[in-house]
BAFIRO-498799 format. One record per residue (C-alpha): z, y, x; residue number from 0; residue in three letters. Coordinates in Angstrom, 2 decimals. Layout:
<pts>
+---------+---------+---------+------+-------+
!       w !       v !       u ! sefi ! rolum !
+---------+---------+---------+------+-------+
!       Z !       Y !       X !  NUM !   ALA !
...
+---------+---------+---------+------+-------+
</pts>
This chain:
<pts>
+---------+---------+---------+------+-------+
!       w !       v !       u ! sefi ! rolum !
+---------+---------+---------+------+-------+
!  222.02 !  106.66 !   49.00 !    0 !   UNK !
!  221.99 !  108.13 !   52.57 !    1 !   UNK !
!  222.97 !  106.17 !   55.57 !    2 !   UNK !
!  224.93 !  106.86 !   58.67 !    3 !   UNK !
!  223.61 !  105.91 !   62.40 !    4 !   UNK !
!  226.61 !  106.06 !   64.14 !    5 !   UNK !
!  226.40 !  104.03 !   67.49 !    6 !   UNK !
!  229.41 !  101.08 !   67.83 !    7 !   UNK !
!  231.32 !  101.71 !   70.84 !    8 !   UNK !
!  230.97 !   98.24 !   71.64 !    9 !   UNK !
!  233.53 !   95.18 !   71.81 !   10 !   UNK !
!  237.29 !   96.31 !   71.41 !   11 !   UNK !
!  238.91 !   93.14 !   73.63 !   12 !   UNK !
!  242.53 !   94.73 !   73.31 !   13 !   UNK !
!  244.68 !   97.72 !   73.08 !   14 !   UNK !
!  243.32 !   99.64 !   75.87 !   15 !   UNK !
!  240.17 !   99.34 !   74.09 !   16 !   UNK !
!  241.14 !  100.22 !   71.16 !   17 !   UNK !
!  243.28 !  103.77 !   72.74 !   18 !   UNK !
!  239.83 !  104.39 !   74.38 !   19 !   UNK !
!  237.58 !  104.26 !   71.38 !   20 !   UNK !
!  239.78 !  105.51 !   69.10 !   21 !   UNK !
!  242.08 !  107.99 !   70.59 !   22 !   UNK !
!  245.05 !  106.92 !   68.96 !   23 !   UNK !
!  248.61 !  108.50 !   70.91 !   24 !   UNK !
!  250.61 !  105.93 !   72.86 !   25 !   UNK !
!  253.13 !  105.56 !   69.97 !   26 !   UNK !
!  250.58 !  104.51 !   67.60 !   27 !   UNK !
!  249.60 !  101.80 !   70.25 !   28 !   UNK !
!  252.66 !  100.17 !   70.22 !   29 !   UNK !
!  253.12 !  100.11 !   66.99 !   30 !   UNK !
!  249.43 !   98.29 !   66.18 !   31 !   UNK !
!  250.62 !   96.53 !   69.21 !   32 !   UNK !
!  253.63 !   95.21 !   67.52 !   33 !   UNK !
!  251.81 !   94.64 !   64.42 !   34 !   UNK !
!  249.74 !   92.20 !   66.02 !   35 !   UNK !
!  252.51 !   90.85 !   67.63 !   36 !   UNK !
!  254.20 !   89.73 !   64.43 !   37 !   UNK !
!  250.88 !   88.67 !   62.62 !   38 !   UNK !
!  250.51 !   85.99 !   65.62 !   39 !   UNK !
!  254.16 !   85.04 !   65.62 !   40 !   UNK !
!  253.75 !   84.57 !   61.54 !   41 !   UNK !
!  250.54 !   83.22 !   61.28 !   42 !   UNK !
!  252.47 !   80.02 !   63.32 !   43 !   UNK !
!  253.44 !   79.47 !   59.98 !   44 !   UNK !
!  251.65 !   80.91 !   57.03 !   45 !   UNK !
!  247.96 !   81.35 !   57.35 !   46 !   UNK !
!  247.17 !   85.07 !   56.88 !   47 !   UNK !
!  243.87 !   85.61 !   58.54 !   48 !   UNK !
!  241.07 !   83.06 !   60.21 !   49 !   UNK !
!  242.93 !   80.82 !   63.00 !   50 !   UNK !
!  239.40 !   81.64 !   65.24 !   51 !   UNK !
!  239.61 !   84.82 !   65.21 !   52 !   UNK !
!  243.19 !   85.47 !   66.28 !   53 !   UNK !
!  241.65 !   85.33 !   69.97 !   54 !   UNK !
!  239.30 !   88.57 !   68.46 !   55 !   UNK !
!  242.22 !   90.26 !   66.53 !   56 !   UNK !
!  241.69 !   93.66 !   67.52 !   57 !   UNK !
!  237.80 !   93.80 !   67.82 !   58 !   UNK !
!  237.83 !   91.55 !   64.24 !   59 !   UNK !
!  240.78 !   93.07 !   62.51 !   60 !   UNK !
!  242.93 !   96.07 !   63.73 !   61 !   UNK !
!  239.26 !   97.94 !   65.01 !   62 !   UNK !
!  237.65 !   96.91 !   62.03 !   63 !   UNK !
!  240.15 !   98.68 !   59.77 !   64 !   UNK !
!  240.46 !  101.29 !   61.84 !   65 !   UNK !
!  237.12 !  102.48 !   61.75 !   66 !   UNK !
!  238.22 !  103.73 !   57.63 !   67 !   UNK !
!  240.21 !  106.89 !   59.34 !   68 !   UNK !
!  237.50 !  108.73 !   60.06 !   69 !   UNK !
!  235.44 !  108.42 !   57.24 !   70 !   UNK !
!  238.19 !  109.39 !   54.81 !   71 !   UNK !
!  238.88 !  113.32 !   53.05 !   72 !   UNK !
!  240.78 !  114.91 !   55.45 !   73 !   UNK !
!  243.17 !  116.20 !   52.26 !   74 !   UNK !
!  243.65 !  112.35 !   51.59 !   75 !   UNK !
!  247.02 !  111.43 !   51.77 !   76 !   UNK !
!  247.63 !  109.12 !   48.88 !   77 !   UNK !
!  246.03 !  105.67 !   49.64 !   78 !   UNK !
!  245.72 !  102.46 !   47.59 !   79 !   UNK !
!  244.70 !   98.76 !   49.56 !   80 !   UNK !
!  243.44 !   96.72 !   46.72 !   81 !   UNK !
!  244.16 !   92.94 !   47.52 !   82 !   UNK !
!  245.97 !   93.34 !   51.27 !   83 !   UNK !
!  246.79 !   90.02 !   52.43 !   84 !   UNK !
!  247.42 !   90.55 !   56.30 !   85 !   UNK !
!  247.90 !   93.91 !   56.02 !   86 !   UNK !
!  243.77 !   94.38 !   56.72 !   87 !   UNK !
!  242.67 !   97.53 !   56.15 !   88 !   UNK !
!  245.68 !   99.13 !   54.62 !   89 !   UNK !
!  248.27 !   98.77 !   57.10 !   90 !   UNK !
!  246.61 !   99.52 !   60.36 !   91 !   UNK !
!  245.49 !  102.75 !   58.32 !   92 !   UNK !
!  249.41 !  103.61 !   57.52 !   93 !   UNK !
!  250.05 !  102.55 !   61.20 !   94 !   UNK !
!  247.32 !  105.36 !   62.64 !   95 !   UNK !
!  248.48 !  108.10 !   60.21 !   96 !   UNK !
!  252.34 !  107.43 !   60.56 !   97 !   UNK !
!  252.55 !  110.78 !   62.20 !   98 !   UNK !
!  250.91 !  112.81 !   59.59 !   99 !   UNK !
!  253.22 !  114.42 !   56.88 !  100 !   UNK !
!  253.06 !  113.09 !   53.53 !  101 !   UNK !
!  250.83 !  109.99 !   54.26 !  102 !   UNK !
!  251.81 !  107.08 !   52.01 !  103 !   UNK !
!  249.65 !  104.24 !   52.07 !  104 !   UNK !
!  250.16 !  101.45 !   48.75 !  105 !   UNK !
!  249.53 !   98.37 !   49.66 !  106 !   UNK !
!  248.93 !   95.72 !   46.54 !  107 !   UNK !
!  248.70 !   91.87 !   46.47 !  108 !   UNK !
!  249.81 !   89.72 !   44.79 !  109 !   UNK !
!  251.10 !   86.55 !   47.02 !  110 !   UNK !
!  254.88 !   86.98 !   47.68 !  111 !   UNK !
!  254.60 !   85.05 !   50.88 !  112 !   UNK !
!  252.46 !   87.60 !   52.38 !  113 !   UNK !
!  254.25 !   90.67 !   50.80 !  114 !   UNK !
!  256.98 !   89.40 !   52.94 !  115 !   UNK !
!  254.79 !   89.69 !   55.80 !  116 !   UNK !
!  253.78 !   93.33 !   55.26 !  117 !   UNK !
!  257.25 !   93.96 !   54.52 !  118 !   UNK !
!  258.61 !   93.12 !   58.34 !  119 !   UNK !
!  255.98 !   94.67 !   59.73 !  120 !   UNK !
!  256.21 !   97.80 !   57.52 !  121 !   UNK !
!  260.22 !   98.16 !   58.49 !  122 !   UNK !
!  259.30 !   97.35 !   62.65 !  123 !   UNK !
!  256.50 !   99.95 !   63.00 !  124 !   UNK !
!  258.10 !  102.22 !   60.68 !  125 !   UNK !
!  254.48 !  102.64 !   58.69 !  126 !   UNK !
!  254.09 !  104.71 !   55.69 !  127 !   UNK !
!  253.93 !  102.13 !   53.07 !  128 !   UNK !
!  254.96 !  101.21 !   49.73 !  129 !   UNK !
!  254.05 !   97.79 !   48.81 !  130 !   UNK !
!  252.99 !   95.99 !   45.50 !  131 !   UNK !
!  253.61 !   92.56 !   44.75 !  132 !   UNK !
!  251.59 !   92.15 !   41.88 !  133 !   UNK !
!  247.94 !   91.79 !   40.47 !  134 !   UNK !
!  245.35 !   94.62 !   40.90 !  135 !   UNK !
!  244.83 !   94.49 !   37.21 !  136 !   UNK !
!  248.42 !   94.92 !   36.58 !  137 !   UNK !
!  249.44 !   97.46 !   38.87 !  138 !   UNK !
!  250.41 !  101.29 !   37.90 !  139 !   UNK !
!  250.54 !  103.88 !   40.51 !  140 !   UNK !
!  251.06 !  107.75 !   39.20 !  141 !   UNK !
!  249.38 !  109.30 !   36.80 !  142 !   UNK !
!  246.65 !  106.74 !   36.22 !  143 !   UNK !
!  245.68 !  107.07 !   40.02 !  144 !   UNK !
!  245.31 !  111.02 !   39.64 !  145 !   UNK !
!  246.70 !  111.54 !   43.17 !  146 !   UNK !
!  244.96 !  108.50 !   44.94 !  147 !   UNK !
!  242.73 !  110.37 !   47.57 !  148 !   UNK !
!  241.57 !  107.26 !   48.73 !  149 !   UNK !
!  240.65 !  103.38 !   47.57 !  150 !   UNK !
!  240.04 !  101.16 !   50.01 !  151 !   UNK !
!  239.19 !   96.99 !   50.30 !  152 !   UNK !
!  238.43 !   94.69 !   52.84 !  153 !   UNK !
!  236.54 !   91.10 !   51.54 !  154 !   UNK !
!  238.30 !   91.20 !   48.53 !  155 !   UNK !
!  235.37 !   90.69 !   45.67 !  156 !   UNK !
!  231.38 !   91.47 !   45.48 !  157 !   UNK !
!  230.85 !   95.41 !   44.29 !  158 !   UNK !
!  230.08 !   95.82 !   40.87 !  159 !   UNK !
!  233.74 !   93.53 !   40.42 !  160 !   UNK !
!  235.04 !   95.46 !   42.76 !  161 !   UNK !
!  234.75 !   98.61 !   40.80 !  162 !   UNK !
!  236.10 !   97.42 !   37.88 !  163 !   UNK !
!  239.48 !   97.14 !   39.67 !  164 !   UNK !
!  239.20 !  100.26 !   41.68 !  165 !   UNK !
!  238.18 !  102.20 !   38.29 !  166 !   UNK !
!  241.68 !  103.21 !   37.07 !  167 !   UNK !
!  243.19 !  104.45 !   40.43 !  168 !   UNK !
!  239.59 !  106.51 !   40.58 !  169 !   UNK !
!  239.90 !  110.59 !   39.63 !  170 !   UNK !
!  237.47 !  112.89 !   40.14 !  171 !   UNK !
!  238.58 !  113.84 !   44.18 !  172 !   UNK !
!  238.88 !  110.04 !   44.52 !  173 !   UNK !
!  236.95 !  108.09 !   47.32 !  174 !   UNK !
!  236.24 !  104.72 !   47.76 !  175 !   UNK !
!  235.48 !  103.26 !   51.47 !  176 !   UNK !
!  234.81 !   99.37 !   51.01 !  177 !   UNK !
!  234.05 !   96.86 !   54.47 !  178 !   UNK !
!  231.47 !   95.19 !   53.21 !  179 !   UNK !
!  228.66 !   92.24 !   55.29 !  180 !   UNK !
!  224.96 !   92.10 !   55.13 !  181 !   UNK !
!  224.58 !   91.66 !   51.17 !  182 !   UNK !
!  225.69 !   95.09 !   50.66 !  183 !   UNK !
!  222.37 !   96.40 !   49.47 !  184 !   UNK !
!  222.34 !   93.82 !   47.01 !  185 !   UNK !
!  225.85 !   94.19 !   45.97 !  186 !   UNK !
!  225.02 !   98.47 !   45.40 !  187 !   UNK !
!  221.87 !   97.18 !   43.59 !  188 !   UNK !
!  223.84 !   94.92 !   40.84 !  189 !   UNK !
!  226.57 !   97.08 !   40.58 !  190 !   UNK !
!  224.30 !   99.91 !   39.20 !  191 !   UNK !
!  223.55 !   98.17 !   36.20 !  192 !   UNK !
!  227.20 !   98.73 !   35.00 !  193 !   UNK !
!  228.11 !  101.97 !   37.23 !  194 !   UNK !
!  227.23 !  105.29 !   38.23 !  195 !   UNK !
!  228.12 !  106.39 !   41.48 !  196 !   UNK !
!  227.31 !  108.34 !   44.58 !  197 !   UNK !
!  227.11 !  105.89 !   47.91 !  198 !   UNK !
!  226.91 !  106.45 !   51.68 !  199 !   UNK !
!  226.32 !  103.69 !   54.20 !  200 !   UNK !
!  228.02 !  103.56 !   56.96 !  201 !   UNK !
!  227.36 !  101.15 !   59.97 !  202 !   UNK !
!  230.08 !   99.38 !   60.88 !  203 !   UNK !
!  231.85 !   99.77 !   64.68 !  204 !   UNK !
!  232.43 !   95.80 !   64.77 !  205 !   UNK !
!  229.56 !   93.72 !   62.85 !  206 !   UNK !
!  225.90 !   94.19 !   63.37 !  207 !   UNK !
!  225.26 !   93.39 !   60.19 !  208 !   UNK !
!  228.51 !   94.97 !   58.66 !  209 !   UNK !
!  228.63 !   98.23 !   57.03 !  210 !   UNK !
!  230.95 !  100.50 !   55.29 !  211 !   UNK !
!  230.28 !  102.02 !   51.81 !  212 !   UNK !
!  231.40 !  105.28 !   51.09 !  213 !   UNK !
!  231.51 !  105.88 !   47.08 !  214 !   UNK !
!  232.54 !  108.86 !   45.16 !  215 !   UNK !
!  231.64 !  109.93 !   41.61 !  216 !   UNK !
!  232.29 !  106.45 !   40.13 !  217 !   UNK !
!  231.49 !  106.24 !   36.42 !  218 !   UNK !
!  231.51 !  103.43 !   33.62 !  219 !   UNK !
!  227.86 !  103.49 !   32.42 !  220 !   UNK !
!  229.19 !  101.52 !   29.37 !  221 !   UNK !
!  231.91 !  103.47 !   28.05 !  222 !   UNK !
!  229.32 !  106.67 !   29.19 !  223 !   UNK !
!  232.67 !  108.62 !   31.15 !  224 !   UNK !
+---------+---------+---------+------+-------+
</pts>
């Protein structure tokens, strides 16, 4: 397991910050900017993420999702967000790769009220989405996930459970980038005794103790794939 050191570019306060650190075009601005325009006006009335850290939504939320981009394939254009809710990090990954040919981002979860959500802010920014409303363990996408270049999850389970959902969307070319806090190491360490994988650490751009886990190769130890 190999880590990467790469240095945060510090606290992402708002948009500007956010075009400066990530060098997204002016388009793709407005379009996070109108994302998080709509997640305030709709988190009035349906809780979607944290009410404290609405005030920290694009250091906390649209940065910390957008960090994914540039640890993905580069020949990834097929993405599955396993358990979405807001939209976090699925949707601001759609959002940033709107311009790019082909991009589709899937984005599954299973509470209607927030499917609604990602559904108005899918037809205002005019991301690249197709969404899911239904259980990870109940979802079919392709060919049993042969053209899913990348899996992604944000907070959505501990590792080794984590895999176990990710599994069947997982082909050989598959990656898996997963935002995960300061258990990770323990989380890689249990999931092990079930899995066979390949794992890179990533620090994360927005938590000190945060990091990003990188995971290709993923095999059932059990069933000996």
């Amino acid at each position: 397991m190999s880590k990467d050191t790469t240095r945060p570019p510090g606290v992402i306060a708002g948009p500007d910050a956010f075009a400066a650190a990530f060098a997204v075009s002016r388009e793709t601005l407005g379009r996070l900017t109108l994302y998080v325009e709509l997640l305030e006006r709709w988190s009035k009335v349906q809780d979607l993420i944290a009410p404290g850290t609405m005030a920290q939504v694009w250091h906390r939320h649209v940065a910390d999702s957008a960090q994914l981009v540039r640890l993905a394939p580069n020949e990834a254009v097929e993405w599955l967000d396993l358990g979405s809710g807001a939209g976090f990090p699925g949707l601001v990954v759609a959002i940033m790769n709107a311009e790019r040919p082909g991009f589709r981002m899937h984005l599954a979860e299973s509470n209607a009220r927030k499917c609604a959500f990602l559904r108005d802010v899918a037809r205002q920014t005019g991301a690249p989405v197709e969404i899911h409303n239904d259980r990870i363990e109940s979802l079919r996408i392709g060919h049993n996930g042969a053209d899913i270049g990348v899996v992604c999850a944000r907070a959505l389970a501990p590792l080794g459970k984590l895999l176990g959902l990710a599994r069947p969307f997982f082909s050989a070319g598959t990656a898996g980038l997963f935002l995960k806090g300061r258990e990770v190491e323990a989380e890689i360490a249990e999931a092990r005794k079930a899995w066979r994988f390949e794992a890179t650490l990533h620090l994360s751009l927005t938590e000190p103790s945060g990091r990003v886990i990188e995971l290709t190769a993923l095999d059932d130890l059990e069933k000996g794939e």
